[in-house]
N, C-alpha and C positions, 0 to 999 in steps of 0.2 A: 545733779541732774536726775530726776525719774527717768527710772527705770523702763523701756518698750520691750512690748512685745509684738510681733509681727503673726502674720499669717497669709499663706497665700491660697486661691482656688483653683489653680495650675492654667489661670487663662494664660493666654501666649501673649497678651498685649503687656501682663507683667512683667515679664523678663525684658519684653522687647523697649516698654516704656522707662523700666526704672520703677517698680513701684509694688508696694503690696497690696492685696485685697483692704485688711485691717489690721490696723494698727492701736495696739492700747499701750495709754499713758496713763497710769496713775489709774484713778476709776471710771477713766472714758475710754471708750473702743470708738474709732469712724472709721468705719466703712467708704471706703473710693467707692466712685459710680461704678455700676456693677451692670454689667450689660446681657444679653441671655445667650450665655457660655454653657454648650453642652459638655461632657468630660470630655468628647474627645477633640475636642476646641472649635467644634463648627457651630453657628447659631441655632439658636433651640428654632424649631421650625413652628407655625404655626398666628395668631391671630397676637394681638398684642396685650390680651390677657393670658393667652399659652408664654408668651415672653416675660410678662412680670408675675407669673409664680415662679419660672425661674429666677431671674433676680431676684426674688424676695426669698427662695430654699438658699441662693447662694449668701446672702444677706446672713440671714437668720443662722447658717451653717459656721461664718466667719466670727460672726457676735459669740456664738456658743465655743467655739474653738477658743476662743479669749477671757473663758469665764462668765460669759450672759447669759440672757436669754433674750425674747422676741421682746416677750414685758420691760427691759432695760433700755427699749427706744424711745430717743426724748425727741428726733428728730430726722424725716425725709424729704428727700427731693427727688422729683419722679420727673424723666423728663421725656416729652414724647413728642412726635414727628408729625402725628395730625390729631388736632383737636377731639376728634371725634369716636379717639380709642379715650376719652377721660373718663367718661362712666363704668367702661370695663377694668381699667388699667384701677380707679380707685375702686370696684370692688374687689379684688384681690388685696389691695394693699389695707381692705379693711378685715378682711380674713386672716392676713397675716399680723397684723402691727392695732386692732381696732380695739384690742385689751390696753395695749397702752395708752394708746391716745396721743400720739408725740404729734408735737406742730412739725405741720407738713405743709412742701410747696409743690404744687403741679405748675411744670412751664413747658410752654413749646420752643420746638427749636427746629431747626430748618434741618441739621443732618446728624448722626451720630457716628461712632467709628468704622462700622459697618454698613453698606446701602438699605439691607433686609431689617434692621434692628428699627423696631418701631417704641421700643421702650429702654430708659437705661434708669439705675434708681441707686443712691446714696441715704447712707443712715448716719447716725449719731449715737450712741447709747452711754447713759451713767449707770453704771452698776452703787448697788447700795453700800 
């Protein structure tokens, strides 16, 4: 069996759900959907591009804790509550991840784990 290694971002949904931020195997890291978790576990406050730079700092912080970088994403999923945060939500995600270029899905969805959270975001990454 390869080898894991874990890591966690100290959200409270991982203890409570069973699970880590990211996880690498061999020379892939994924990232769980990542939601905008402030440290001290309340939602990052603000518009739904204030929410996905957090997700993308917690993203990017979990990939690096694992041996990446941002440049090692081959792949996100961004997912969000109303259409009309997609312009904002993908520019951030093009300031964060737009070196790489990883195929990415933007979808809506009706609710996330929190009422306030208007953005939640998953990656992929292959290290070289």
């Amino acid at each position: 069996m390869t080898e894991r290694s874990r890591t966690s971002s100290g959200s409270p949904f991982e203890q409570q759900f069973g699970f880590c931020r990211a996880i690498r195997v061999g020379k892939r890291i994924i990232v769980a959907g990542t939601g905008p978790i402030d440290p001290d576990g309340r939602s990052t406050a603000g518009d739904a591009a204030a929410q996905a730079e957090r997700c993308c700092a917690l993203i990017v912080a979990a990939i690096e804790d694992l041996g990446g970088t941002a440049r090692h994403v081959v792949r996100t999923r961004m997912l969000l509550t109303d259409p009309a945060d997609q312009e904002a939500v993908g520019a951030v995600h093009a300031r964060w991840f737009g070196e790489a270029r990883p195929a990415a899905t933007m979808q809506g969805v009706a609710w996330l784990c929190r009422p306030e959270w208007k953005v939640e975001i998953e990656a992929e990454a292959i290290l070289d």
